[in-house]
C-alpha positions in Angstrom: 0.0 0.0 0.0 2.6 2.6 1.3 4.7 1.3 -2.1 1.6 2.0 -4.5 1.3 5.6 -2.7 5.0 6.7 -3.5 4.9 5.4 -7.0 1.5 7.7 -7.8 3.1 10.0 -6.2 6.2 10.2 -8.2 4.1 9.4 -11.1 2.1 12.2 -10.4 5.4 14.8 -9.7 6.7 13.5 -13.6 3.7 14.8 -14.9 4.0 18.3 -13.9 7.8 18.0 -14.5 7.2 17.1 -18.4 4.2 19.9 -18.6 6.4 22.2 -17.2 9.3 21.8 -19.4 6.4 21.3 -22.1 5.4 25.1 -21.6 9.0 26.4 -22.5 8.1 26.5 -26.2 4.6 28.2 -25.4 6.6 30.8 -24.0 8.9 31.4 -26.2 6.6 31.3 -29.2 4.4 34.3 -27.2 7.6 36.5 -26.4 8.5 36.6 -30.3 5.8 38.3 -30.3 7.5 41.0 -29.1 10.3 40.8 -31.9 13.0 39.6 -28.9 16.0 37.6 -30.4 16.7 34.3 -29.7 19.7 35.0 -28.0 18.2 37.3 -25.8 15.1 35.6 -24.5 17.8 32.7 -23.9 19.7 34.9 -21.8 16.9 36.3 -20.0 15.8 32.8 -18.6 19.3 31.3 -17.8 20.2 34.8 -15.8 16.8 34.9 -13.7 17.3 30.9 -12.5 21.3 31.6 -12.1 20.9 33.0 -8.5 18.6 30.2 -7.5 21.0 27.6 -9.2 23.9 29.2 -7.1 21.6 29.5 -3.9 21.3 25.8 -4.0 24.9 24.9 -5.2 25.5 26.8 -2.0 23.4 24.8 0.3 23.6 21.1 -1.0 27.4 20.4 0.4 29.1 17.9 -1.0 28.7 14.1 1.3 32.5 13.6 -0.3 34.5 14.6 -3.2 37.3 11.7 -3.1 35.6 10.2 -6.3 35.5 12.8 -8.4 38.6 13.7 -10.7 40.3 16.8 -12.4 38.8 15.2 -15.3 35.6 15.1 -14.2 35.5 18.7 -14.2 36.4 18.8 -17.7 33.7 17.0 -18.1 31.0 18.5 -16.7 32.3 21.9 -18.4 31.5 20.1 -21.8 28.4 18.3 -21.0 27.1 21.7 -19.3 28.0 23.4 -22.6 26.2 21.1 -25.2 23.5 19.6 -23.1 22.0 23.2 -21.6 23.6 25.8 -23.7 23.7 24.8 -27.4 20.7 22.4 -26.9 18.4 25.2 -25.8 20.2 27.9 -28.5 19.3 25.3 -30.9 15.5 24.7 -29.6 15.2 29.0 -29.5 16.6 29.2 -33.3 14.2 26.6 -34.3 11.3 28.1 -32.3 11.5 31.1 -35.1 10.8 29.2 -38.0 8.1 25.9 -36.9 5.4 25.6 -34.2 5.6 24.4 -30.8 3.9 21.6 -31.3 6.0 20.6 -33.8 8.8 21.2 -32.3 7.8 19.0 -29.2 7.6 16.4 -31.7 11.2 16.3 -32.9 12.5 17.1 -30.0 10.8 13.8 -28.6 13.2 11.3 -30.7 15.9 12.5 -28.8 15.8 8.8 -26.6 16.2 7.4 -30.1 19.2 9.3 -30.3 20.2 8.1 -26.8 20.2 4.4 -28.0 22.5 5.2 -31.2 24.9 7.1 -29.7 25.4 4.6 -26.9 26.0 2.0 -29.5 28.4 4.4 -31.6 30.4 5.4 -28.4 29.7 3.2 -25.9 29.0 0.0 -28.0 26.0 -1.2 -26.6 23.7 -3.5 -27.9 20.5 -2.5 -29.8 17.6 -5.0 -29.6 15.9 -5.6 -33.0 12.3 -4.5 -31.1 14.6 -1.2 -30.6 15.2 -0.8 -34.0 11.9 -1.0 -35.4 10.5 1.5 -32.3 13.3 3.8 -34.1 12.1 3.3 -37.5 8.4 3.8 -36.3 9.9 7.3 -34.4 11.3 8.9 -37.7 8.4 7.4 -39.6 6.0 9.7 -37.2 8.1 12.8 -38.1 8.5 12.2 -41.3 4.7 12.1 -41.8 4.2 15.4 -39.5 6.7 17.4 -42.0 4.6 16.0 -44.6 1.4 18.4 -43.9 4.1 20.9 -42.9 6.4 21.6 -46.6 3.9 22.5 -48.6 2.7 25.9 -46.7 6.6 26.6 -45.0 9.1 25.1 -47.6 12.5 25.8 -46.5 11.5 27.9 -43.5 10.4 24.4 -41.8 13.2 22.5 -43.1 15.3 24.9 -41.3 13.2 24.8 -38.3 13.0 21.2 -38.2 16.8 20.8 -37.9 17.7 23.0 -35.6 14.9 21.6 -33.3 16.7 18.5 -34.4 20.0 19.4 -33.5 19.0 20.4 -30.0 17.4 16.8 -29.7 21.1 15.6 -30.3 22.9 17.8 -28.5 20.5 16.6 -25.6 20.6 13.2 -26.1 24.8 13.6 -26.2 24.3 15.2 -22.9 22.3 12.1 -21.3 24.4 10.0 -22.2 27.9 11.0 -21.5 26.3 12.8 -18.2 24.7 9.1 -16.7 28.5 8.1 -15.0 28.8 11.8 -13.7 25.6 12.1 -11.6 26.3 9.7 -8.8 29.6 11.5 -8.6 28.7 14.8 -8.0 25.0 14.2 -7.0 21.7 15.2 -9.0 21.4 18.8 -7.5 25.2 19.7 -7.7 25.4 18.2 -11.0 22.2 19.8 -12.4 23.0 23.2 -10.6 26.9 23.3 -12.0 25.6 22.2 -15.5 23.0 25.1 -15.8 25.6 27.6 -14.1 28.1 26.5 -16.8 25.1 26.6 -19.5 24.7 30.4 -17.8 28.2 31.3 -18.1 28.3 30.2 -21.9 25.2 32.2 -22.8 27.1 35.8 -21.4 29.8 34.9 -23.1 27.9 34.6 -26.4 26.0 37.4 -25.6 29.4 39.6 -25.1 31.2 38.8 -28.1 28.1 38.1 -30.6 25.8 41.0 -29.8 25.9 43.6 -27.0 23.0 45.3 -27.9 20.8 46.9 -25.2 18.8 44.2 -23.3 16.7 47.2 -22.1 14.5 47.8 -25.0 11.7 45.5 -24.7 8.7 45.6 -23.4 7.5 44.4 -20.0 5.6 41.2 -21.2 9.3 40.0 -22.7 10.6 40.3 -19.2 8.2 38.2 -17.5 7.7 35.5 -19.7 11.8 34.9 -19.1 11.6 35.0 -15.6 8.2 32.6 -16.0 10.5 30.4 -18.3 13.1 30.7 -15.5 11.4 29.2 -12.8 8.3 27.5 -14.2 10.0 26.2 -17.5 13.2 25.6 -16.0 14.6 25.3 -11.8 11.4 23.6 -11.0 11.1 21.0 -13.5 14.8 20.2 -13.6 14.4 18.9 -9.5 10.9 17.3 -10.4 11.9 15.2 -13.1 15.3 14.5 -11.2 13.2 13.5 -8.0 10.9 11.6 -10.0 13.7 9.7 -11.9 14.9 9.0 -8.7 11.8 7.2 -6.9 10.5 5.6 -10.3 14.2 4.8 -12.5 14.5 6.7 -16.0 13.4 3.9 -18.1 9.7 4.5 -16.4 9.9 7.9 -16.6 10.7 8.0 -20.2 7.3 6.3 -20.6 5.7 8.5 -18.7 7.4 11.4 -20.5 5.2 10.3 -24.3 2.7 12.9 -22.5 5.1 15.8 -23.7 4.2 16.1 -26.9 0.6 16.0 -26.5 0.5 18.4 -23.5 2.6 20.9 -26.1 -0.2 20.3 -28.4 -2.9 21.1 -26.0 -0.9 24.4 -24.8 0.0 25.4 -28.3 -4.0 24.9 -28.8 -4.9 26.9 -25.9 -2.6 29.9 -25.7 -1.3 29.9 -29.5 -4.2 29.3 -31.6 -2.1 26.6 -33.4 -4.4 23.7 -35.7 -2.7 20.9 -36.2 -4.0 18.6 -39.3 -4.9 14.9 -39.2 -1.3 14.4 -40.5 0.2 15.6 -37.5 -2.2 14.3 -34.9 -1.2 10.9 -36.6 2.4 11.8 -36.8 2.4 12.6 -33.3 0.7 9.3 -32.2 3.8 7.1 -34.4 5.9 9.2 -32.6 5.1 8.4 -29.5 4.3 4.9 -30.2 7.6 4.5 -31.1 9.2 6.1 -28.0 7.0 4.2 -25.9 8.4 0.8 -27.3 12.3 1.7 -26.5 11.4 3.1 -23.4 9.3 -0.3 -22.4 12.2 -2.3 -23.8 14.5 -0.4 -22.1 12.4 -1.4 -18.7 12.2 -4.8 -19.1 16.3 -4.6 -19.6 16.4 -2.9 -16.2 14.0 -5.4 -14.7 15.6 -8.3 -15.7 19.3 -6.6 -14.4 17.7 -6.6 -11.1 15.9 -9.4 -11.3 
């Protein structure tokens, strides 16, 4: 009883995680309307959850750092850098140019991507049943795009991958990241990896732009701060707490909600319509994440078992 309480529970706490991180791309898609670059609204929400990042990195002291190597520094510099800094300046670019919804789409084959790069890299083994659940993945997107080219043509094309190429960078970042977590700890690790992801976006912002970031209008303002805490601190701990009580491979089944919760936000607060095309798309899609991500569970099972 008290075992079927904590998994709702944590069942429950995913689900707003992967709504919250959901409504990122709602919010970005209402600031453009306020002509705000990319780069900008980027910087907006990495410098209004920077203090809180650095309240916590404060507070959570390290159990014991004998483990953890000069390497492992270097480490977490990179995977800060791709997997919160060019990931999320990828998803902004892409935002520009193809719908939320959409976007939510591509960006949910990144576990796909997870599976090939660990067999590129780390050379493990990919199950035939995984295979085909990758084949039915892209087959999903491919039949989204399809209602997509003929009204955006290269606009969407462009769209679709950069969205893409924050999926990657993403899933580069999951995978190289697993080995440092237990090292370092989920807060420390997720608060040092978005300070680094901070520090990266400044930087840009110094030596690509400089323009005034006082220009805008009030509305731009606090949809980054809402991205900041609502789109960003709080469901990086959720989904880290909930990956914690329930294991990733459960939460990664859990998580084929993201794309239709985008859909239901980009419906709400975006007027977006979304043809029969990409309702089916979007099903395939998830169909096919849910089948590595069920695979991937009966693995885990079976290892502890």
């Amino acid at each position: 009883m008290l075992f079927s309480k904590i998994k709702n529970s944590a069942v429950l706490i995913a689900i707003v995680g992967i709504v919250l991180f959901s409504a990122k791309a709602i919010m970005v898609k209402l600031a453009y309307q306020y002509n705000v670059s990319s780069l900008h609204l980027l910087l907006f929400r990495m410098l209004f959850s920077l203090p809180f990042y650095l309240i916590i990195l404060y507070f959570d002291k390290p159990k014991s750092t004998q483990n953890i190597k000069k390497q492992d520094y270097l480490w977490l510099l990179f995977f800060g850098f791709i997997g919160y800094y060019l990931a999320s300046y990828f998803d902004f670019l892409g935002l520009q140019y193809i719908k939320a919804g959409l976007e939510r789409i591509i960006l949910f084959v990144y576990p796909t991507l997870v599976l090939l790069i660990s067999r590129i890299f780390l050379k493990e083994r990919i199950s035939p049943k995984q295979i085909i659940a990758i084949l039915i993945t892209y087959f999903g997107v491919i039949i989204t795009f399809s209602g997509e080219l003929q009204y955006n043509g290269d606009h969407i094309l462009l769209g679709g991958f950069l969205i893409f190429l924050s999926a990657l960078t993403y899933a580069s970042y999951l995978v190289g990241s697993g080995w440092l977590i237990p090292k370092f700890g989920v807060l420390r690790f997720t608060s040092y990896a978005m300070i680094i992801s901070s520090v990266c976006v400044i930087i840009h912002y110094l030596i690509f732009d400089r323009t005034s970031v006082f220009q805008y209008s009030y509305q731009v303002y606090l949809l980054g701060f809402m991205m900041a805490i609502l789109s960003t601190l709080i469901p990086s701990f959720l989904v880290s707490l909930a990956i914690k009580k329930i294991g990733a491979s459960n939460f990664s089944i859990i998580g084929s909600i993201g794309p239709v919760s985008t859909i239901i936000l980009a419906y709400i607060f975006l007027d977006e319509r979304l043809t029969l095309m990409q309702l089916l798309g979007a099903v395939i899609v998830i169909i096919g994440i849910t089948l590595v991500s069920f695979n991937k569970s009966k693995k885990t099972k079976k290892l502890v078992g």
